[in-house]
Each structure stands twice: as structure tokens, then as C-alpha cells.
C-alpha positions in Angstrom: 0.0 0.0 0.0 0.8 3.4 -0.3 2.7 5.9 2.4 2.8 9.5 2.6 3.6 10.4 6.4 5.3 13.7 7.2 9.1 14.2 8.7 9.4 13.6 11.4 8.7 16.3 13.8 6.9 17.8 11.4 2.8 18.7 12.2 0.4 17.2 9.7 -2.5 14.5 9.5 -0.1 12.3 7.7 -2.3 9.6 5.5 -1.6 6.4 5.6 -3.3 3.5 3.2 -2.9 -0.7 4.6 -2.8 -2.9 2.1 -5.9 -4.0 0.2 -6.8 -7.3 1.3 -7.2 -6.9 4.8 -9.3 -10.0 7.0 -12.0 -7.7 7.5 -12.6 -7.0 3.7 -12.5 -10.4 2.9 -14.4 -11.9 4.8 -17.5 -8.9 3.7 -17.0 -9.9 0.3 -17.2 -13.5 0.9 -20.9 -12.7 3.4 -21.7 -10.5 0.3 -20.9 -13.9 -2.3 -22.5 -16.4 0.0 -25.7 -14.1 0.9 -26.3 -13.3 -3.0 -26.0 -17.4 -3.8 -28.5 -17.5 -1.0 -30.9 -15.8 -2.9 -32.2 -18.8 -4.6 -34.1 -20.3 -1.8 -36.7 -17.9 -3.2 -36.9 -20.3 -5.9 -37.4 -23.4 -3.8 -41.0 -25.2 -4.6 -43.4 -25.5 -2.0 -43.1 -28.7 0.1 -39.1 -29.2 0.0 -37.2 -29.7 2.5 -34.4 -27.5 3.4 -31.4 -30.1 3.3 -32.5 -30.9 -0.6 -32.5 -27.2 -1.4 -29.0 -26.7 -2.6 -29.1 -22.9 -1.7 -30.2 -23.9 1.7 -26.2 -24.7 1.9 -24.7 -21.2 0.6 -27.2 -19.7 3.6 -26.1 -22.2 6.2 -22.4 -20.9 5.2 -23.0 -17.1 5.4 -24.2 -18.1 8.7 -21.5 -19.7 10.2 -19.4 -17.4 8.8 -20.6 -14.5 10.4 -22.5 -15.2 13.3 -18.9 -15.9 15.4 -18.1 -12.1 14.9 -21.6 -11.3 15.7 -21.8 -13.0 19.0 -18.2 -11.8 19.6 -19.8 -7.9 19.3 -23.2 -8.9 21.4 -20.9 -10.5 24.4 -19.2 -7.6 24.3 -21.8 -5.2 24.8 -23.4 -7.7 27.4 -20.1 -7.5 29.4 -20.1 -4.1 29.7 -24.1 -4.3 31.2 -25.4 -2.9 27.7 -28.0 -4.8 25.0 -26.8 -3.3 22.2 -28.0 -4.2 18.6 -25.4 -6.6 18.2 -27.5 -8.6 20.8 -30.6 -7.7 19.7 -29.6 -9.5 15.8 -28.0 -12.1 17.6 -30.7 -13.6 19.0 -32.8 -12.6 15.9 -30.4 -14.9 13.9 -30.2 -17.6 16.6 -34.4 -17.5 16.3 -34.2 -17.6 12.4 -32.3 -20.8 12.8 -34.4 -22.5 15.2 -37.3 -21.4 12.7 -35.5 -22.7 9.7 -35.5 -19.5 8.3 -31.8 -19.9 6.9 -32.8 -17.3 4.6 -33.5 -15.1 6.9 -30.9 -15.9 9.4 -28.2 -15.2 6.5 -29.7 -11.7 6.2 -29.4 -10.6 9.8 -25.6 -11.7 9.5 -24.9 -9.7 6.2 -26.4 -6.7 7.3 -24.9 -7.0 10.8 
């Protein structure tokens, strides 16, 4: 990446650019891949089950992708005595799941 950092000594903002493909980056693009190859479900006919839904699969994987970063930020919040949205979607995804929903529960973890 690029560097542009004043003297030293010298007063300035000084920018500073990391390189491109940081952890956080990727994995966003990866929620954003999974989540849009989730979108199929929506094509599922009535009366299948979810394990013979191949899309089902791209859901399930946005999901367990995500939701470890998610529940890292709600515990967080908890910890410090505060129910911050973090939580709040947490247990909205957690809810999905138990519902089935993986649609749904692939959503809350790409938006959160």
C-alpha cells in the first residue's frame, strides 16, 4: 500500500493506506458472495425440505461465517451491562435458525 507520512517532527495528519486485502474486507466480500448465492431459496418449490434445497447450503455458510463475529460484538456489549443491537440481531439470527428461516438468518448476518 501506499505511504505519505510527514518528517518527522513535522505537524500534519499524515495519511496512511494498509494494504488492500485486509481480514475484514474479505471476509465482507465472501458474506456478500455467500448471501447473494443465498438468494435462490426464493426459488425453492413448496413442500421441499431444506437439506434438498441446494441454496439452503450457501445460507447455512453465510451463517457460520458471520455469526462468530456477531456474537463476539453482542458479548461484548453484554459485558459491559449494555443490549446493544449486536445482541438484539443475535438472537434474531439464533431464532431464524431454530425457525428454519436460513434465509433469513443469512440476512441478519450480512447486514450485521
Amino acid at each position: 500500500g501506499a505511504t505519505v507520512l510527514p518528517p518527522k517532527g513535522a505537524g500534519g495528519a499524515g495519511i496512511q493506506r494498509g494494504a488492500l486485502c485486509r481480514p475484514g474486507l474479505l471476509v465482507a466480500l465472501l458474506s456478500l458472495l455467500l448471501f447473494g448465492l443465498s438468494n435462490g431459496i426464493w426459488a425453492r418449490p413448496d413442500g421441499t425440505e431444506w437439506w434438498e434445497d441446494p441454496f439452503s447450503y450457501f445460507a447455512l455458510s453465510n451463517v457460520l461465517l458471520g455469526l462468530p463475529i456477531l456474537l463476539r460484538r453482542a458479548l461484548t456489549g453484554l459485558l459491559q451491562r449494555r443490549i446493544s443491537m449486536f445482541a438484539t440481531m443475535a438472537i434474531a439470527c439464533v431464532g431464524a435458525l431454530v425457525l428454519l428461516d436460513l434465509w433469513e438468518a443469512s440476512a441478519v448476518v450480512f447486514f450485521y
